[in-house]
TORTOR-847154 format. One line per 2 residues: for each residue x, y, z negated of N, C-alpha, C, O. Coordinates in nm, 4 decimals. Atoms other than C-alpha are relative to their C-alpha. Layout:
// TORTOR-847154
X,Y,Z,X,Y,Z,X,Y,Z,X,Y,Z | ... .
//
This chain:
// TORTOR-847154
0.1350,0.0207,0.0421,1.9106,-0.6157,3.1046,-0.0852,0.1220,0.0290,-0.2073,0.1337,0.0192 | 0.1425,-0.1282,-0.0618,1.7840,-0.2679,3.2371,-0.0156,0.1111,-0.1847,0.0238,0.0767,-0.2962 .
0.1182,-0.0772,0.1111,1.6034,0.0059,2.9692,-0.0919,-0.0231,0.0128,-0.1570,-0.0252,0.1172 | 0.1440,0.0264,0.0156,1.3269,-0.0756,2.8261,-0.0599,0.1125,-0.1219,-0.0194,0.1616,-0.2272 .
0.0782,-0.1281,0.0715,1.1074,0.1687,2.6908,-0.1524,-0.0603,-0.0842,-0.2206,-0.1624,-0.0753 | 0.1155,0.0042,0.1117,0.8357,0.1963,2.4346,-0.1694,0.0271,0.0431,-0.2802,0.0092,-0.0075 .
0.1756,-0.0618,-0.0547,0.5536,0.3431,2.6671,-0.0829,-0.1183,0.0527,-0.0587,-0.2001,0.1414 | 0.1223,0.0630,-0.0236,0.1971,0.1851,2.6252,-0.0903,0.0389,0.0226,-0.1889,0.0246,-0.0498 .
0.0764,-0.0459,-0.0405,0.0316,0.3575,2.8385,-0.1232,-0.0796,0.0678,-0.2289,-0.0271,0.1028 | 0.0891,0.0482,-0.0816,-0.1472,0.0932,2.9996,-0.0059,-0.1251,-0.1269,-0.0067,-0.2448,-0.0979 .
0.0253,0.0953,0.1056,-0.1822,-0.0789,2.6311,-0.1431,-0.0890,-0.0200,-0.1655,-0.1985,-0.0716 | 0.1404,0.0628,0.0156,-0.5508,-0.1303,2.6612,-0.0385,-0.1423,0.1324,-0.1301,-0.2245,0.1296 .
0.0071,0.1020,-0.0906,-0.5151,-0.3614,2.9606,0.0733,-0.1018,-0.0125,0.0793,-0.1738,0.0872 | -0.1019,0.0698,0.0377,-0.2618,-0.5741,2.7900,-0.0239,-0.1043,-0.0841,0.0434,-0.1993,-0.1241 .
0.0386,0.1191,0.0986,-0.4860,-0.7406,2.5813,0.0771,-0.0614,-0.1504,0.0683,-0.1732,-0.2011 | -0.0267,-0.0192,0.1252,-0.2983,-0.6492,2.2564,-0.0972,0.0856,-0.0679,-0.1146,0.0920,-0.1896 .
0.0866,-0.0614,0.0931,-0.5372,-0.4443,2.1768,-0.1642,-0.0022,0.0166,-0.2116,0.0639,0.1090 | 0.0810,0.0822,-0.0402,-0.8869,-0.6167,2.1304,-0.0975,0.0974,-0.0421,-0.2144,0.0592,-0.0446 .
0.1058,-0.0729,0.0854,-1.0674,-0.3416,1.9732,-0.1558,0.0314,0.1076,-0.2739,0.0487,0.0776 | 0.1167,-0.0383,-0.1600,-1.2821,-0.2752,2.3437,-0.0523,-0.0927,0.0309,-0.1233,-0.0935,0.1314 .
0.1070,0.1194,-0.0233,-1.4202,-0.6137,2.3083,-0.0894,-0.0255,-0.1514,-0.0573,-0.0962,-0.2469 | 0.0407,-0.0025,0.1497,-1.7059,-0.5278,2.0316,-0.0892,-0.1109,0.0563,-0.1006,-0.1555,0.1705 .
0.1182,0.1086,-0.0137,-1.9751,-0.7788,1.9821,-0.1131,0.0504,0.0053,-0.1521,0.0881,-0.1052 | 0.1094,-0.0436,-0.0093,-2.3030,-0.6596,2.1215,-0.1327,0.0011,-0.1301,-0.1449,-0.0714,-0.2288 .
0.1086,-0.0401,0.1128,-2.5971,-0.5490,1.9091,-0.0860,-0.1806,0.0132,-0.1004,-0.2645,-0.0757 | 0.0794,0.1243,-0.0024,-2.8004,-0.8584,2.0581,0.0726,-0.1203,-0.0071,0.0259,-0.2302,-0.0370 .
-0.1157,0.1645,0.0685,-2.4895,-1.1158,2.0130,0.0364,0.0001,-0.1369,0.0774,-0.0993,-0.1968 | -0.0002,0.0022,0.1347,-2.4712,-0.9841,1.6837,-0.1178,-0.0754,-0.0729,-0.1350,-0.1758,-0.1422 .
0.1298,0.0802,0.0601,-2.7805,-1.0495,1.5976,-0.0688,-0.1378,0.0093,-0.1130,-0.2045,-0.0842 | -0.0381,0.1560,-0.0146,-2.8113,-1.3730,1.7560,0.1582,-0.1159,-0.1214,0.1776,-0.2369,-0.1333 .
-0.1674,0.0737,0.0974,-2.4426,-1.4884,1.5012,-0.1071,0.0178,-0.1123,-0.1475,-0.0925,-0.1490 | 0.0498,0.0139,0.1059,-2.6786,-1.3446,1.1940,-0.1247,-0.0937,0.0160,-0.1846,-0.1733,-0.0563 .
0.1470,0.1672,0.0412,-2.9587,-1.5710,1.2645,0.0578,-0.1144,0.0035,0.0390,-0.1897,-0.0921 | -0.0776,0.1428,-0.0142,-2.7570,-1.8616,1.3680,0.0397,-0.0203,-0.1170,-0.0183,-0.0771,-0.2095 .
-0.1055,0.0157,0.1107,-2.4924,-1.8413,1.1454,-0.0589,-0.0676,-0.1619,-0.1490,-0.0036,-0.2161 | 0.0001,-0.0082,0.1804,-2.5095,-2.0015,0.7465,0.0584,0.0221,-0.1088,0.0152,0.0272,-0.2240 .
-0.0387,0.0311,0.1166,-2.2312,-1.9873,0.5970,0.0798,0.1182,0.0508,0.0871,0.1227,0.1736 | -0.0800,-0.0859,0.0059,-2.0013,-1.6728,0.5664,0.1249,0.0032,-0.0858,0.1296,-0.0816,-0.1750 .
-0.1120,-0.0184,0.0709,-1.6471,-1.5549,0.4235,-0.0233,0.1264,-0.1320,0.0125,0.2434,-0.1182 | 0.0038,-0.1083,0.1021,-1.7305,-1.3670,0.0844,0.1049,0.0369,-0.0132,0.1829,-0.0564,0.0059 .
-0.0975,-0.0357,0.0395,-1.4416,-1.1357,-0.0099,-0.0047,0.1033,-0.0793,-0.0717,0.1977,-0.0375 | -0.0445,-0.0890,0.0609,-1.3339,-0.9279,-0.2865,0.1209,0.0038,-0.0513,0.2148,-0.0545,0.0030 .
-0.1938,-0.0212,0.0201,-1.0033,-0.8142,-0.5002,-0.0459,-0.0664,-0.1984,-0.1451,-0.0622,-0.2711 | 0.0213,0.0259,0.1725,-0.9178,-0.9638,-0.8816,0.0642,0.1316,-0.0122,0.0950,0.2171,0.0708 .
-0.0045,-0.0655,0.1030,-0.8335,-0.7785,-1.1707,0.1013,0.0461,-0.0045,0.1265,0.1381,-0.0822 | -0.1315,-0.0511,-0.0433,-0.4681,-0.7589,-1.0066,0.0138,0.0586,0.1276,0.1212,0.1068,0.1636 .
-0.0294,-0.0455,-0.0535,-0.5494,-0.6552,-0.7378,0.0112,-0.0942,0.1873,0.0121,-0.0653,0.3070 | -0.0384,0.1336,-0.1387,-0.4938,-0.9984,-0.5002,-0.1245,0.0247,0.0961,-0.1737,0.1281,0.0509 .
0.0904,0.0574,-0.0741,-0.7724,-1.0645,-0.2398,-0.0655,-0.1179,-0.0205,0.0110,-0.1988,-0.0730 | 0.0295,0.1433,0.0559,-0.9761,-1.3697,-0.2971,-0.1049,0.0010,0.1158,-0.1710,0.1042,0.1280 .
0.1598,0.0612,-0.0617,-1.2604,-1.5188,-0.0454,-0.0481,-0.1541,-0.0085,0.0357,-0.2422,0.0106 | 0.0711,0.1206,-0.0272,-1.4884,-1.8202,-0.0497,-0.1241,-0.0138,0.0848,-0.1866,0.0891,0.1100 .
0.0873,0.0374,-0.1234,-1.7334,-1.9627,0.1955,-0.1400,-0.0278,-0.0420,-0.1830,-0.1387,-0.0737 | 0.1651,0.0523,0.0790,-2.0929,-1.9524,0.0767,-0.1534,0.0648,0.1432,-0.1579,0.1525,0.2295 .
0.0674,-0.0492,-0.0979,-2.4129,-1.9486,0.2648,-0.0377,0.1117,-0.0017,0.0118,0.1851,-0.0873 | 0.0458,-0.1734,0.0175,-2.5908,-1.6118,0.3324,-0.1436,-0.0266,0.0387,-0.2045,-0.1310,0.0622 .
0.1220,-0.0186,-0.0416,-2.8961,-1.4757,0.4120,0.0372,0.1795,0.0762,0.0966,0.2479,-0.0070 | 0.0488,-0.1395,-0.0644,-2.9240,-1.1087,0.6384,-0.1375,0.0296,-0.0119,-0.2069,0.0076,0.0873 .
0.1198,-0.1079,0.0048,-3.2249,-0.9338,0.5384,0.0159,0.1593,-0.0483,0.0829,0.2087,-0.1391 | 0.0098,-0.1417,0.0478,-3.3124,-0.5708,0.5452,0.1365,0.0921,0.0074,0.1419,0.2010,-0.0497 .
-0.1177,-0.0723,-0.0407,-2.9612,-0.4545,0.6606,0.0827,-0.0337,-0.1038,0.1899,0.0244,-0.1208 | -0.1398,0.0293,0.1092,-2.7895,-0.6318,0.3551,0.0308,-0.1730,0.0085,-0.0610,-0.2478,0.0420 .
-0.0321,0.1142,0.0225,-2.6219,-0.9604,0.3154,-0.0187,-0.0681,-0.1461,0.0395,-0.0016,-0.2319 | 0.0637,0.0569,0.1096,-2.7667,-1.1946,0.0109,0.1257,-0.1459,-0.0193,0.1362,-0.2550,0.0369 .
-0.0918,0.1527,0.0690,-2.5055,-1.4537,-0.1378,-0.0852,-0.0546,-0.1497,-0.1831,0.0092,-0.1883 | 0.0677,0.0769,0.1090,-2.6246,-1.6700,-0.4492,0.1150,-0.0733,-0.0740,0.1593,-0.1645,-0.0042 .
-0.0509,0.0736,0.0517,-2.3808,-1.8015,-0.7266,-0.0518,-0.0055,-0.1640,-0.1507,0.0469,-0.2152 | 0.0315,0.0263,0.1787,-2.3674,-1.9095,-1.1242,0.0883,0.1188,-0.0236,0.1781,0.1545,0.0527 .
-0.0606,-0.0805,0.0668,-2.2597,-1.6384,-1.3538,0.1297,-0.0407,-0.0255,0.2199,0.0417,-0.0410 | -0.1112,0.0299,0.0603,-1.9960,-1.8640,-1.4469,0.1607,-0.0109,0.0650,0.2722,-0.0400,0.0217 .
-0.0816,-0.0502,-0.1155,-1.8301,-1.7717,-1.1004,0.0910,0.1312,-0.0457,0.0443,0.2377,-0.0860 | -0.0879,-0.1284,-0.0006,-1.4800,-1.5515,-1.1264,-0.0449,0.1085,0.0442,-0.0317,0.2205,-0.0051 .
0.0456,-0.1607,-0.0811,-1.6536,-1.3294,-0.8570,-0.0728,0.0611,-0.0624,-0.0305,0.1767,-0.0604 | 0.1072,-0.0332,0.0744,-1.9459,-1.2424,-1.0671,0.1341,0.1483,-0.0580,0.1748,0.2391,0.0145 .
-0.0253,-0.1233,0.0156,-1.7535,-0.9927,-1.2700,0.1136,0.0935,0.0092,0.1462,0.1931,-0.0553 | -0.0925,-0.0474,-0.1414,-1.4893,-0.9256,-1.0025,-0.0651,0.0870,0.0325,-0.0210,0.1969,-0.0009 .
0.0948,-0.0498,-0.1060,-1.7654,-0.7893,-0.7954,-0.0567,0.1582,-0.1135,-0.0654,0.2763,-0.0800 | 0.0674,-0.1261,0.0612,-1.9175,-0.5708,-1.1046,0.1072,0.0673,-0.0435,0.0719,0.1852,-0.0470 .
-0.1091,-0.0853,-0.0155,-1.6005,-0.4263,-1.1643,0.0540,0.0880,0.1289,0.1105,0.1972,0.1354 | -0.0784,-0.0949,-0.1120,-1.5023,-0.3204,-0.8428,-0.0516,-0.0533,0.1407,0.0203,-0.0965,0.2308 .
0.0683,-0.0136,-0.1146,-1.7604,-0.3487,-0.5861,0.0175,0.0113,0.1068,-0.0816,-0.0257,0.1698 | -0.0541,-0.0112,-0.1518,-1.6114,-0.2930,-0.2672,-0.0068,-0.1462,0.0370,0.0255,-0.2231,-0.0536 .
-0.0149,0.1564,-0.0388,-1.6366,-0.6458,-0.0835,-0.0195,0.0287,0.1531,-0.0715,0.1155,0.2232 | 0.0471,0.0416,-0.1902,-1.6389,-0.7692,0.2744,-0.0525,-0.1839,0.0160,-0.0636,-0.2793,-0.0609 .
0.1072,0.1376,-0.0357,-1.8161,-1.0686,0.4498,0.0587,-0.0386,0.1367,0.0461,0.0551,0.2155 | -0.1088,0.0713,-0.1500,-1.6189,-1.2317,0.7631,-0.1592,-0.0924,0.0140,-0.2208,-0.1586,-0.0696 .
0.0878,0.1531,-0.0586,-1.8950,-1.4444,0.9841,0.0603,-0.0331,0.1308,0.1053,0.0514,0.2081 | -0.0664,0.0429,-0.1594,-1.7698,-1.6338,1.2925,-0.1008,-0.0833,0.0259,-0.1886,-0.1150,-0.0544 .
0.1714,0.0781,-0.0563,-2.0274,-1.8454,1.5274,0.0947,-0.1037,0.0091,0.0402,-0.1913,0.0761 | 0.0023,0.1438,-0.0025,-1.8038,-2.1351,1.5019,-0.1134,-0.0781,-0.0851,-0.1751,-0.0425,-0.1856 .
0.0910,0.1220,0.0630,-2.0135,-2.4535,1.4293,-0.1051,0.0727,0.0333,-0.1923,0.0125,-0.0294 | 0.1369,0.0001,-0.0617,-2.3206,-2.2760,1.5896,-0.0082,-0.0248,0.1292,0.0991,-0.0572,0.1802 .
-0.0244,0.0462,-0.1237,-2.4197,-2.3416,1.9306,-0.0244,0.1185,0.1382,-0.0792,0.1149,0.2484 | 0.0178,-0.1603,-0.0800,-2.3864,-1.9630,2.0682,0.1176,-0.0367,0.0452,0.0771,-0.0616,0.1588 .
-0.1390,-0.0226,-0.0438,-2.0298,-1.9984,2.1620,0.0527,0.0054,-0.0798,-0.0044,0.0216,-0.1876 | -0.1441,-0.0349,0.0430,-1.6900,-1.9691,2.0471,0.0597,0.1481,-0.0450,0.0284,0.2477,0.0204 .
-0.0664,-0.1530,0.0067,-1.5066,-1.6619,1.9201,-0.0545,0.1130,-0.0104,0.0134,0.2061,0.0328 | 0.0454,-0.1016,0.0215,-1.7612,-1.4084,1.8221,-0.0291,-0.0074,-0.1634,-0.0920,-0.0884,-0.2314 .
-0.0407,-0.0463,0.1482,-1.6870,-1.2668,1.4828,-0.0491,0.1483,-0.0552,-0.0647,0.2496,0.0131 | 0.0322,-0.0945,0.0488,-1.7822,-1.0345,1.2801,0.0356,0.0754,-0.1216,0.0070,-0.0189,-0.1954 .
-0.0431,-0.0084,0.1134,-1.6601,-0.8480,0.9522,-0.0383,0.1056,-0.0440,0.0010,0.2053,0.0165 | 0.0965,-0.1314,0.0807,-1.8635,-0.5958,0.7359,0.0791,0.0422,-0.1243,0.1517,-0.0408,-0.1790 .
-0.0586,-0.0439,0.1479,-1.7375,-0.3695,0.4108,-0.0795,0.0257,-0.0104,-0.1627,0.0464,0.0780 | 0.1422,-0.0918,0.0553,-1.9740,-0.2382,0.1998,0.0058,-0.0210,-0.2093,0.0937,-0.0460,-0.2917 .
0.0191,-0.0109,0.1827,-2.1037,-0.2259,-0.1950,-0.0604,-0.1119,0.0071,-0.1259,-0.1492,0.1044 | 0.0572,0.1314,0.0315,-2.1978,-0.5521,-0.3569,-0.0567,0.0690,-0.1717,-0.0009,0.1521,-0.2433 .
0.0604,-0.0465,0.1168,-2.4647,-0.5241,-0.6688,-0.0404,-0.1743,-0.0255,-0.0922,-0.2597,0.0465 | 0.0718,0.1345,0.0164,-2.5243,-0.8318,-0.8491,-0.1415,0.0055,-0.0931,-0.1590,0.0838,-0.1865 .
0.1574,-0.0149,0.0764,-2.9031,-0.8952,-0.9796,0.0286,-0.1787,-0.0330,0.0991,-0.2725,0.0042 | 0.0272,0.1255,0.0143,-3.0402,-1.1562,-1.1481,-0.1463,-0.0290,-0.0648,-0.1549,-0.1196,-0.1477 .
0.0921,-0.1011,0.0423,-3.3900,-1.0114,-1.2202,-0.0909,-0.1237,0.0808,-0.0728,-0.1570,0.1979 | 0.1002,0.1090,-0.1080,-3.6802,-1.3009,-1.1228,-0.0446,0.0210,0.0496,-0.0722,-0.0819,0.1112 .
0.0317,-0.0167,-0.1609,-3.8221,-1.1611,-0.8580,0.0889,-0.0068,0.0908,0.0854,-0.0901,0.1814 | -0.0947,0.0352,-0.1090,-3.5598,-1.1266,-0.6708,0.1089,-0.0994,0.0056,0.2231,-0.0674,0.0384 .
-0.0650,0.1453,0.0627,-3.4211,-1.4953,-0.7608,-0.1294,-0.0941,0.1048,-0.1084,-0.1787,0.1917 | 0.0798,0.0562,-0.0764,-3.7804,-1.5826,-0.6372,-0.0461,0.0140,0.1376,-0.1199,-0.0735,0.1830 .
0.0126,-0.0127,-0.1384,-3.8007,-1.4451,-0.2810,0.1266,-0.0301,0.0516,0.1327,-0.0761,0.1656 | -0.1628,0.0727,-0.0770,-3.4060,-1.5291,-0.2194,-0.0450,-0.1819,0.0330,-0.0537,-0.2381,0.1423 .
-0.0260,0.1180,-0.0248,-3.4483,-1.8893,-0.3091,-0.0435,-0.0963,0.1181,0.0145,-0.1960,0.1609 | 0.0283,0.0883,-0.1146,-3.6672,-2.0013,-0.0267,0.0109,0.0378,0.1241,-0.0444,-0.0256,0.2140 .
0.0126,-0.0817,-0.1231,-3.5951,-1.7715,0.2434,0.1906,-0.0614,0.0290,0.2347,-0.0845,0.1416 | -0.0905,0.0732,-0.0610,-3.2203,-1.9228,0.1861,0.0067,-0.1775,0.0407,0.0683,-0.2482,0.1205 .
0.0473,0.1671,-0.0236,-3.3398,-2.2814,0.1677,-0.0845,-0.0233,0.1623,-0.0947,-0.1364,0.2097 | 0.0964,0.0540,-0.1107,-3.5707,-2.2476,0.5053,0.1273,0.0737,0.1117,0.1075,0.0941,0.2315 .
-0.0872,-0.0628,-0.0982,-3.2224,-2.0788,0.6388,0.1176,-0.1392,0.0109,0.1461,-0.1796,0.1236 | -0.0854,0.1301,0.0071,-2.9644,-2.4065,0.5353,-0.1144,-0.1159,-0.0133,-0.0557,-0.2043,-0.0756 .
0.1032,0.1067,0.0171,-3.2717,-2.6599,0.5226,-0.0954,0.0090,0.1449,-0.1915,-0.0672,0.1342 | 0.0838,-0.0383,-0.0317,-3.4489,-2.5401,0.8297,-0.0841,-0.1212,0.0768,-0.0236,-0.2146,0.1295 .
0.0801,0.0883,-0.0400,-3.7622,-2.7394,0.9480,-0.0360,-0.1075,-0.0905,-0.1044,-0.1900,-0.0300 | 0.0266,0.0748,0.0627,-3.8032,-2.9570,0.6585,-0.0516,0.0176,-0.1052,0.0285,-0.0053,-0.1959 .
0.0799,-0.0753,0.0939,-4.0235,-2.8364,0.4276,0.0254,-0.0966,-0.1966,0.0057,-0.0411,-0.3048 | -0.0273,0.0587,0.1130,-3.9223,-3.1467,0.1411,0.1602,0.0374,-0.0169,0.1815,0.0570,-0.1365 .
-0.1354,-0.0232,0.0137,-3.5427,-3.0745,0.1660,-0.0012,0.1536,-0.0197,0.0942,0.1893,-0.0888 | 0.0017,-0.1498,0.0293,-3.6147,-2.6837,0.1519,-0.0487,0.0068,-0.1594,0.0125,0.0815,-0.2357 .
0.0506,0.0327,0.1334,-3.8013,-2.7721,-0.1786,0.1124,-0.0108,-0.1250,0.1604,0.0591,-0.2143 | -0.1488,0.0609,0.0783,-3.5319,-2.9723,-0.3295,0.0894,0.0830,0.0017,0.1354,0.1183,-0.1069 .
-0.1475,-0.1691,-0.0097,-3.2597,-2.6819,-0.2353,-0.0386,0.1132,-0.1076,0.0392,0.1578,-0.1920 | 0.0692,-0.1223,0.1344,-3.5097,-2.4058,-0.4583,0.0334,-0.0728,-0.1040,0.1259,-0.0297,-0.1728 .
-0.0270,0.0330,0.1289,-3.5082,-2.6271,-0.7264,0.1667,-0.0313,-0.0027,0.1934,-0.0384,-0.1226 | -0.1384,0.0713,0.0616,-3.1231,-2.7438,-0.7405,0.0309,0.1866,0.0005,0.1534,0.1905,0.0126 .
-0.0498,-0.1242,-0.0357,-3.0750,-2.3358,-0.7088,-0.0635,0.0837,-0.1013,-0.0044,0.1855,-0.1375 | 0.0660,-0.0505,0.0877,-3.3456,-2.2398,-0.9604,0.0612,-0.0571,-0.1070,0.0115,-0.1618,-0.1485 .
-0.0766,0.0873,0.0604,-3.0763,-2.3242,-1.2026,0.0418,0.1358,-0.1405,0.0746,0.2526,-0.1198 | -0.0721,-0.1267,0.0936,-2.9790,-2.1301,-1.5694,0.1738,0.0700,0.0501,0.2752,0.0092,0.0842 .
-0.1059,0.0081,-0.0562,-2.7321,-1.8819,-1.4823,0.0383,0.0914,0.1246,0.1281,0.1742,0.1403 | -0.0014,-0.0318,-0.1508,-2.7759,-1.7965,-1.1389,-0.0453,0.1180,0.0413,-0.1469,0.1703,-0.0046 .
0.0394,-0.1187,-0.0452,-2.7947,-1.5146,-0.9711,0.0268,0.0584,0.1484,0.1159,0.0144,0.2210 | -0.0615,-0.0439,-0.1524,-2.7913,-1.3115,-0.6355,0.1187,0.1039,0.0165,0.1361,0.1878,-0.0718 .
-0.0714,-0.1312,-0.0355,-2.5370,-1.0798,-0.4957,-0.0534,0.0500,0.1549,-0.0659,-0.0332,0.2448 | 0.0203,-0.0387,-0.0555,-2.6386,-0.8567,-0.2655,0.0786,0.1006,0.0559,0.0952,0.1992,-0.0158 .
-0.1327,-0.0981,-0.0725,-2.3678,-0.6578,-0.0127,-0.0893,0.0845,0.0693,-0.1805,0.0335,0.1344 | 0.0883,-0.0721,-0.0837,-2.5283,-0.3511,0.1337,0.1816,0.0629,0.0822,0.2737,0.1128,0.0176 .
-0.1281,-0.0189,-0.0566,-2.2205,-0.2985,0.4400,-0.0501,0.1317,0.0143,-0.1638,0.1786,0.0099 | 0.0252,-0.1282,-0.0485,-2.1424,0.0271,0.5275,0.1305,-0.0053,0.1061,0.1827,0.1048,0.0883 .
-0.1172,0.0275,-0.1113,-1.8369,-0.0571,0.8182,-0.0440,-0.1531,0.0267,-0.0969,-0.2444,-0.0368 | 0.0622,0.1114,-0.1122,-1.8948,-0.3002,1.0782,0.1462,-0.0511,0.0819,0.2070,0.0554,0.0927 .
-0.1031,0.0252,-0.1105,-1.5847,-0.4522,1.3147,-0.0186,-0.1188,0.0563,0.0092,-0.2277,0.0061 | 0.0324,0.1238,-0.0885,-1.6905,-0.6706,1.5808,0.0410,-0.0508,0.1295,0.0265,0.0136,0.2334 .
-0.0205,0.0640,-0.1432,-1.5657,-0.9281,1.8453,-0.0558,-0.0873,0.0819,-0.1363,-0.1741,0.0483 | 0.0696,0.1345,-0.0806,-1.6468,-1.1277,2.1248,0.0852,-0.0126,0.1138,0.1080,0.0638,0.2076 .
-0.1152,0.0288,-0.0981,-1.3934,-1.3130,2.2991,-0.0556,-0.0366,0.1453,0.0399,-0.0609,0.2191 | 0.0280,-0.0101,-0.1096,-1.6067,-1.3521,2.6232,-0.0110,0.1122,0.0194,0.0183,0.1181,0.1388 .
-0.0472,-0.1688,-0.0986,-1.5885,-0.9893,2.7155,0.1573,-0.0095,0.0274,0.1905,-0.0057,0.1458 | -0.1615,0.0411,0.0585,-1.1990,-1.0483,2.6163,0.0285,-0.0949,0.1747,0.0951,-0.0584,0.2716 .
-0.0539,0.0912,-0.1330,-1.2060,-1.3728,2.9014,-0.1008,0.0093,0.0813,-0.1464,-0.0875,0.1422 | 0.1376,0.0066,-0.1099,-1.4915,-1.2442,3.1016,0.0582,-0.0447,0.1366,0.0225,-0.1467,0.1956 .
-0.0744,0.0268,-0.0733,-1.2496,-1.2132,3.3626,0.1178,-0.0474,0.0489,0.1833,-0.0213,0.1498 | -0.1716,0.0278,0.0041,-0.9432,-1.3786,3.2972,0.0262,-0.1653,0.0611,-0.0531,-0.2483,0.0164 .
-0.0896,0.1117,-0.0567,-0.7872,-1.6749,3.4523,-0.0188,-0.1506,-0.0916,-0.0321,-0.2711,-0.0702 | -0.0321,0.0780,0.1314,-0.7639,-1.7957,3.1008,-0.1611,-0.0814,0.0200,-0.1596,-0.2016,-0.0066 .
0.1716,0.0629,0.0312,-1.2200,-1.8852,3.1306,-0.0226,0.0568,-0.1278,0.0456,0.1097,-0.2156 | 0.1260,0.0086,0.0747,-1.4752,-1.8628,2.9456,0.0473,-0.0659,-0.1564,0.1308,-0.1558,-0.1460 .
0.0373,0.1017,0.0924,-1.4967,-2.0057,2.5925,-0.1420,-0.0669,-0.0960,-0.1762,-0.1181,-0.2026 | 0.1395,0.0390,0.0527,-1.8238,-2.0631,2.5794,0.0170,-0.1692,0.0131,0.0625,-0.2400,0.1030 .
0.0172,0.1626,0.0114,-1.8919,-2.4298,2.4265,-0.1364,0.0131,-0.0657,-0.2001,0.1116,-0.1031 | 0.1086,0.0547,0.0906,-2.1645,-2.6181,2.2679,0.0685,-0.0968,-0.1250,0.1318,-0.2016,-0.1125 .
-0.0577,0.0984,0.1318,-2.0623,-2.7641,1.9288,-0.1210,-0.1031,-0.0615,-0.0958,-0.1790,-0.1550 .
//
C-alpha cells in the first residue's frame, strides 16, 4: 500500500478547507435583504445549544428578532448573552449555498418605541407589497408580552459555494427556487 504521509501542503486546493470561499460584501448584502427567516441561537442554563427559526430584520448593523416573554430564550438570552444567527439564501431566488453566521451580544427590549418602529418595518419585510396583510401582521404582533431582541454581531463567517464551484466540473449551483 506504499507510505502515506500526513503533508497538506497543497490543503487549500483540496477543497477541505472552505474558509477562501467568503461571501462577498455585495452577496452578503443581497442574502440580508432577501432573506426572512434566520437560525436564532443561544446556550440553556446547562449549557446545551438551542436554535429556532424566526424571521429577522437587519438594520443599523444589528439583527432584530421578535418573541413573547413567555419564550425559554427570553431569559436564556438575559442571562448569558452571547448568541449567533445562521442565515442561508435557500428559499430565496439569489442562489443556492450562500450562508452566513454572525456572534455577537443579544439585549432584549421591550420599551414602546422600539416595539413601534420594529413592528412594521418587519411586517413590510415578511408581508412585502401588501399594505392590508402588513397591517394584520402589526396587529397579531402588537400582542401583551412581546418583545424585541436585538443581536449587535461582533464575528462574521461567510460562504459562497459559487466561488467554491466557480470552476469545478462539479457547476454552478446557482438555481431559481
Amino acid at each position: 500500500m506504499g507510505d502515506q504521509t500526513n503533508d497538506h501542503s497543497d490543503y487549500t486546493d483540496s477543497y477541505e478547507d472552505v474558509s477562501k470561499f467568503v461571501l462577498s460584501g455585495d452577496r452578503e448584502a443581497t442574502l440580508l435583504e432577501k432573506q426572512t427567516e434566520c437560525t436564532f441561537m443561544w446556550t440553556t442554563s446547562t449549557g446545551d445549544p438551542v436554535g429556532v427559526i424566526m424571521n429577522f430584520v437587519y438594520l443599523d448593523g444589528a439583527f432584530w428578532v421578535t418573541c413573547t416573554r413567555r419564550r425559554k430564550r427570553v431569559p436564556a438570552v438575559e442571562a448569558r448573552p452571547r448568541v449567533s444567527v445562521a442565515i442561508s439564501s435557500r428559499g430565496t431566488d439569489i442562489g443556492v449555498s450562500q450562508a452566513v453566521t454572525y456572534k455577537g451580544d443579544a439585549e432584549v427590549l421591550d420599551d414602546r418605541a422600539t416595539l413601534d418602529w420594529f413592528y412594521p418595518v418587519l411586517a413590510a419585510k415578511v408581508r412585502p407589497g401588501d399594505a392590508t396583510k402588513q397591517a394584520a401582521f402589526v396587529a397579531h404582533l402588537d400582542s401583551p408580552g412581546r418583545m424585541v431582541i436585538k443581536i449587535t454581531p461582533d464575528t462574521r463567517i461567510g460562504f459562497d459555494s459559487e466561488a467554491m464551484f466557480a470552476n469545478s466540473p462539479a457547476g454552478s449551483t446557482t438555481t431559481t427556487v
